[in-house]
C-alpha positions in Angstrom: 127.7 9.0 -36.5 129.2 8.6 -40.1 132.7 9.5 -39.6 133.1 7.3 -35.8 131.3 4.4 -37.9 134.0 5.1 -40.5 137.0 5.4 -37.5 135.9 2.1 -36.5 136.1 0.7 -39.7 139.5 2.0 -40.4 140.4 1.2 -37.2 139.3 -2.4 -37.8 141.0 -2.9 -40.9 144.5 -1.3 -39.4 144.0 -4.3 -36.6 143.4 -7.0 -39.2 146.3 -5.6 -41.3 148.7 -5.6 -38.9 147.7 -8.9 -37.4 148.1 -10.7 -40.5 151.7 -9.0 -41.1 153.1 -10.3 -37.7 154.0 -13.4 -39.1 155.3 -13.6 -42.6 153.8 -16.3 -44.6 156.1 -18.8 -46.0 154.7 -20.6 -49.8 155.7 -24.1 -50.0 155.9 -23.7 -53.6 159.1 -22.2 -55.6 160.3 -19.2 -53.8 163.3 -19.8 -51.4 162.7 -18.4 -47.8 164.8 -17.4 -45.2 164.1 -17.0 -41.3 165.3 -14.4 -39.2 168.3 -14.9 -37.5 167.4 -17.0 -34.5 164.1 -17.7 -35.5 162.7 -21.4 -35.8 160.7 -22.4 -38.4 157.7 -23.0 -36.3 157.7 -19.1 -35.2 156.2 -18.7 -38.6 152.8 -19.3 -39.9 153.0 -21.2 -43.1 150.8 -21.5 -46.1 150.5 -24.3 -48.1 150.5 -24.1 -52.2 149.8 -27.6 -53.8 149.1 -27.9 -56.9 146.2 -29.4 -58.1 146.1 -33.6 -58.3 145.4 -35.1 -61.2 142.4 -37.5 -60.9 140.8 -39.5 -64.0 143.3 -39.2 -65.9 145.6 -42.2 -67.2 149.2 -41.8 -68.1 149.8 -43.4 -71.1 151.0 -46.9 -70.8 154.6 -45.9 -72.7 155.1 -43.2 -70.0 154.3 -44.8 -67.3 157.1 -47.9 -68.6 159.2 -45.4 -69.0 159.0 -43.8 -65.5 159.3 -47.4 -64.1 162.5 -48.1 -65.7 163.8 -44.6 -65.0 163.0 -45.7 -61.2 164.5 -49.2 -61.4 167.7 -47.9 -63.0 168.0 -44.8 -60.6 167.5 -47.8 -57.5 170.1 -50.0 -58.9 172.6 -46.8 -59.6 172.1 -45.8 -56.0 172.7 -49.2 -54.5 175.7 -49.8 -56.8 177.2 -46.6 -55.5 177.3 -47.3 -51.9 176.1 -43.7 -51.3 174.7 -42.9 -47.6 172.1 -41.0 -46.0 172.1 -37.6 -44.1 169.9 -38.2 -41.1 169.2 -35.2 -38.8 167.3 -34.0 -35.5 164.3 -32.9 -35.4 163.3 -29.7 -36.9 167.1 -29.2 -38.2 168.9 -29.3 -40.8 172.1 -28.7 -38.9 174.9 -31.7 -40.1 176.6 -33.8 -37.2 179.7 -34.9 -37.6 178.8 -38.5 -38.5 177.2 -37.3 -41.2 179.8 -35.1 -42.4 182.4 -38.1 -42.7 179.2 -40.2 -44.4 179.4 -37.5 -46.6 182.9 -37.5 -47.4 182.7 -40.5 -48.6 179.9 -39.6 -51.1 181.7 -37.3 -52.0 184.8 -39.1 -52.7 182.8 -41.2 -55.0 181.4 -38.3 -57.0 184.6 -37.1 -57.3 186.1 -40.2 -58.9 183.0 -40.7 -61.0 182.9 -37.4 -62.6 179.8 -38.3 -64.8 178.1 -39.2 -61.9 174.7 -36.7 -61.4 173.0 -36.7 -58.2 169.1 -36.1 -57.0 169.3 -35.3 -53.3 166.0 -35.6 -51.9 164.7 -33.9 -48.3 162.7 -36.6 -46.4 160.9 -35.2 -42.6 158.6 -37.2 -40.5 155.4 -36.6 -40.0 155.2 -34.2 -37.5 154.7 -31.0 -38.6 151.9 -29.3 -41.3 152.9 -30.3 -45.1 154.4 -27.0 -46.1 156.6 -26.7 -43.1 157.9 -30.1 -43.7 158.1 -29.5 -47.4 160.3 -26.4 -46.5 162.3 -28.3 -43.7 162.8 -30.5 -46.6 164.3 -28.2 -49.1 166.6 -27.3 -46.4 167.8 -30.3 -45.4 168.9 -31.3 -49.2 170.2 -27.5 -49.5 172.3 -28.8 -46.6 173.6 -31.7 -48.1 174.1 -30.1 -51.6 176.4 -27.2 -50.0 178.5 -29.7 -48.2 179.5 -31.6 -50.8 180.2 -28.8 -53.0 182.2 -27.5 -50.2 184.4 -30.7 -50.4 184.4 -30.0 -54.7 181.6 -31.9 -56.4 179.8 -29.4 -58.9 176.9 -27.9 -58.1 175.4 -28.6 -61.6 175.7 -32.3 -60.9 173.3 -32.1 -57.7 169.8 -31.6 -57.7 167.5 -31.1 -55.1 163.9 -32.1 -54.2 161.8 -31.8 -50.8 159.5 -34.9 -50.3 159.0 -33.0 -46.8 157.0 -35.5 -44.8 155.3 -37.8 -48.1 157.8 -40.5 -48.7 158.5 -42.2 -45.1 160.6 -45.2 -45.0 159.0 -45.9 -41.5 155.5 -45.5 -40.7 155.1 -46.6 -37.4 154.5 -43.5 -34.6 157.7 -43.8 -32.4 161.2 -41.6 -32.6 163.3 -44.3 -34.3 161.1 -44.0 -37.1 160.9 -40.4 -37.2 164.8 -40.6 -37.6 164.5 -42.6 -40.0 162.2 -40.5 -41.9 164.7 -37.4 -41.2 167.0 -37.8 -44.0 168.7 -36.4 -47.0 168.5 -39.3 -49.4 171.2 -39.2 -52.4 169.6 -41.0 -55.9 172.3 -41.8 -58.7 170.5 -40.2 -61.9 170.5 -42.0 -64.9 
């Protein structure tokens, strides 16, 4: 009776095992991930690591001046540039060729202003959970970021950052939004 309820158990635990190892799980936070060739994201499961929010707590009025002007500067960099967005389909971060020749451009401009140092940022819409958009993210600004050190622009001048789905431009539930929201936005660093 002991050793079938101890089969059983074993048995049990093999099942779980082996259920929760069919799909890797994909951490929103730090580590780079790759899918298996031909594999969409969405054939994966995806955990989400968030850090912890910081509530009742006060930035201190010089920091949060500071992170003002640090935002007004980067806007007025940006829009002084020119620079345009990467806008993609849904659930890619494949480049069209419209984008491509958007940017060339941008990277025409890099390359005459060689102090010039880039944030790209990895926009989604809202379809989607938050760490599959914040991973569709990444790889949308990875996208942009090899492209235009494929046309010469240092990689040590672009950074990148996934917003995934938390920074819309559009907010109303139709497609043209949600291509709106698809986009690999390029921010002139101070």
């Amino acid at each position: 009776m002991i050793s079938r309820t101890f089969n059983a158990a074993v048995l049990c635990s093999l099942l779980v095992a082996a259920a929760a190892c069919s799909h890797p799980t994909i951490r929103a936070a730090g580590e780079f991930w790759e899918p298996a060739p031909g594999a969409s994201l969405q054939d994966y499961e995806t955990e989400q690591i968030v850090p912890e929010p910081i509530v009742g707590r006060e930035l201190p009025q010089a920091s949060v001046r500071r992170m003002e002007e640090e935002h007004r500067m980067e806007q007025a960099g940006t829009a002084a540039a020119g620079l345009r967005d990467a806008f993609f389909a849904y659930d890619s971060w494949d480049l069209d060729k419209e984008n491509m020749r958007a940017l060339t451009e941008n990277a025409n401009w890099l390359l005459a202003h060689r102090d010039a140092r880039l944030r790209i940022e990895g926009h989604c819409d809202e379809r989607g959970s938050a760490a599959y958009n914040l991973i569709l993210g990444e790889r949308r600004a990875l996208a942009v970021r090899e492209f235009l050190t494929d046309l010469g622009v240092a990689t040590q001048r672009l950074a990148i950052m996934s917003y995934g789905e938390s920074q819309p431009v559009c907010r109303e539930p139709r497609e043209s939004c949600y291509r709106e929201n698809r986009r690999g936005h390029l921010v002139v660093k101070p």
